[in-house]
C-alpha positions as CSV (number, residue, x, y, z in Angstrom):
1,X,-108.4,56.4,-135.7
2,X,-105.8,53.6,-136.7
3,X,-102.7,53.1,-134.2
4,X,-99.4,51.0,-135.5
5,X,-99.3,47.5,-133.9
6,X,-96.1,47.8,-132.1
7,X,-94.3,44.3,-130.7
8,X,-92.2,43.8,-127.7
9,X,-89.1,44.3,-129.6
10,X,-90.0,47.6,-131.2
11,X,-91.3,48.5,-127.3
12,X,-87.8,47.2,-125.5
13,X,-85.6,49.7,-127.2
14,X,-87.6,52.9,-125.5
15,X,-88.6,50.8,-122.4
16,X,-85.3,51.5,-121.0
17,X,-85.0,55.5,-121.5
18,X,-88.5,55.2,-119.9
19,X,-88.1,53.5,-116.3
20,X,-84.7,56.1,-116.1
21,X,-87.1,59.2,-116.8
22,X,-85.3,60.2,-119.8
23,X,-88.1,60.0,-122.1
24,X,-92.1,59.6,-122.4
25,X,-93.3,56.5,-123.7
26,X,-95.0,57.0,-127.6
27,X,-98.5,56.3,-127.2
28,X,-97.9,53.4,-129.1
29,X,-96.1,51.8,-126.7
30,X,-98.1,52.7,-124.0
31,X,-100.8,50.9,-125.1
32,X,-98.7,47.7,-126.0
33,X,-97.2,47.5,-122.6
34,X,-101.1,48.0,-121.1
35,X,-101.5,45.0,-122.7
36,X,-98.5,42.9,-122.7
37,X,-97.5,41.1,-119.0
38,X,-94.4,40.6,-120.7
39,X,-93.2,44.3,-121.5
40,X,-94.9,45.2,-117.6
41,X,-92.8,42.6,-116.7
42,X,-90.1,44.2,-118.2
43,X,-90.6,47.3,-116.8
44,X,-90.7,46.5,-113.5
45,X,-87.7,45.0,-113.8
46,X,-86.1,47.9,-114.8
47,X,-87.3,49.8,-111.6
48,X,-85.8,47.4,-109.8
49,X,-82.4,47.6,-111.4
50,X,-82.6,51.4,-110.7
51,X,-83.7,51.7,-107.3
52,X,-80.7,49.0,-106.4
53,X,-78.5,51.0,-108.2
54,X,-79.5,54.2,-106.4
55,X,-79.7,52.1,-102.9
56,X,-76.0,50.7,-103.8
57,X,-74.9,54.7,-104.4
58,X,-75.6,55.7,-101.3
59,X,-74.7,53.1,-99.3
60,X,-71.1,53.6,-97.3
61,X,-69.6,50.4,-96.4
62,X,-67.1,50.5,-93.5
63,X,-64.1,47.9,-93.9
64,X,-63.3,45.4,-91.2
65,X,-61.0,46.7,-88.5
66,X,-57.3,46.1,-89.2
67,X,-58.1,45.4,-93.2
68,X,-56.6,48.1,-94.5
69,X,-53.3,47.3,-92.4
70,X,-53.5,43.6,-93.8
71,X,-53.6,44.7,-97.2
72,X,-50.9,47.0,-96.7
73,X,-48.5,44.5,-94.8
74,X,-49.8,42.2,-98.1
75,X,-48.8,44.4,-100.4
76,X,-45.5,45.2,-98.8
77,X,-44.6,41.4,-98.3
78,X,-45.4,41.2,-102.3
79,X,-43.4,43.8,-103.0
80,X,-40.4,42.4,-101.2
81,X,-40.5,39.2,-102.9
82,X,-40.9,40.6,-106.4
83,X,-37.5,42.9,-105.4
84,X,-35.7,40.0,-104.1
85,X,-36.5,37.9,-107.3
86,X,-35.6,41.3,-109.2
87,X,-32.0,41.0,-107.5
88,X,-31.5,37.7,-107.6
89,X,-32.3,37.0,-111.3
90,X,-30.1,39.8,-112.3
91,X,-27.2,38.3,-110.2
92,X,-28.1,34.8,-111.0
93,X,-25.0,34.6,-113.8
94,X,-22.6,36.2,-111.0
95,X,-24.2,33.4,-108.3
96,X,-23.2,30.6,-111.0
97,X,-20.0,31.7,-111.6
98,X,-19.0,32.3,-108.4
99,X,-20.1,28.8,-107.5
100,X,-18.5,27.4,-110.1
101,X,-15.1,29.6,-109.4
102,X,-15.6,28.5,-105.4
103,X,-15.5,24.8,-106.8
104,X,-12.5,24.6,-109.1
105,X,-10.8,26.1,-105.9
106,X,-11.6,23.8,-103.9
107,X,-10.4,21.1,-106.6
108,X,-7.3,22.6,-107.0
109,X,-7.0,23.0,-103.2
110,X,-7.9,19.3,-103.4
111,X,-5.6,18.9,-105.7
112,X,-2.7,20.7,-104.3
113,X,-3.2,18.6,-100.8
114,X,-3.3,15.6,-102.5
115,X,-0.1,16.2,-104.4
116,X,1.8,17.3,-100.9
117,X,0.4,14.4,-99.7
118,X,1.8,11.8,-102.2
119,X,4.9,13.6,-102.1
120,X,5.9,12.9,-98.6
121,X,5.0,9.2,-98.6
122,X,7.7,9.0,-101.4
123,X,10.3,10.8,-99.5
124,X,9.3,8.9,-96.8
C-alpha cells in the first residue's frame, strides 16, 4: 500500500478545521503530524487558542464601581464642549463684527470727546 507524502503546508490548511471539530483529519495527515513535532506543535497550539477563547466566552467581567458614572459624566463634559465650539464657530463672524462695531464706537466716542474737548479750550 503507497500513501502520498504530505508536508506541513499541505497539513496546516486542515489542521485548523481539525482542533475546532469541524472535520476528521485525512489519514494522510494523520500520519504526518505522528511524525512531525512541528505540525503537534501546531496543533496544540490551536487547542490552546480555543480553550482561551471558550474560557474568555464565558467569563463576566464586573466594571469598577462608579465607572460607568465616569464615563457618563466623560461623555457628557465632551459633548458640551463639542456644542459650545458648535455655537461659537457659527457665531464667530457675529463675535468679530460686533467687536469690531463696539470699537469704531468707542473711537468715535473718543472722537466726539475729544472734539468737545478742544472746543471749549478755544472758547475759553
Amino acid at each position: 500500500m503507497q500513501y502520498e507524502v504530505l508536508n506541513c503546508e499541505d497539513v496546516a490548511d486542515v489542521l485548523a478545521d481539525c482542533a475546532r471539530g469541524e472535520s476528521a483529519l485525512p489519514v494522510e495527515a494523520r500520519r504526518h503530524v505522528e511524525q512531525c513535532l512541528r505540525c503537534q506543535a501546531e496543533v496544540v497550539q490551536y487547542r490552546k487558542l480555543l480553550r482561551a477563547l471558550h474560557k474568555m466566552r464565558t467569563e463576566l467581567l464586573e466594571p469598577a464601581p462608579g465607572l460607568l458614572a465616569e464615563v457618563l459624566v466623560g461623555l457628557e463634559v465632551a459633548g458640551e464642549r463639542q456644542a459650545l465650539r458648535s455655537a461659537l464657530a457659527g457665531k464667530k463672524v457675529a463675535y468679530i463684527g460686533g467687536i469690531a462695531a463696539a470699537a469704531t464706537a468707542a473711537a468715535a466716542g473718543g472722537a466726539i470727546v475729544l472734539v468737545r474737548t478742544r472746543a471749549r479750550r478755544l472758547a475759553s
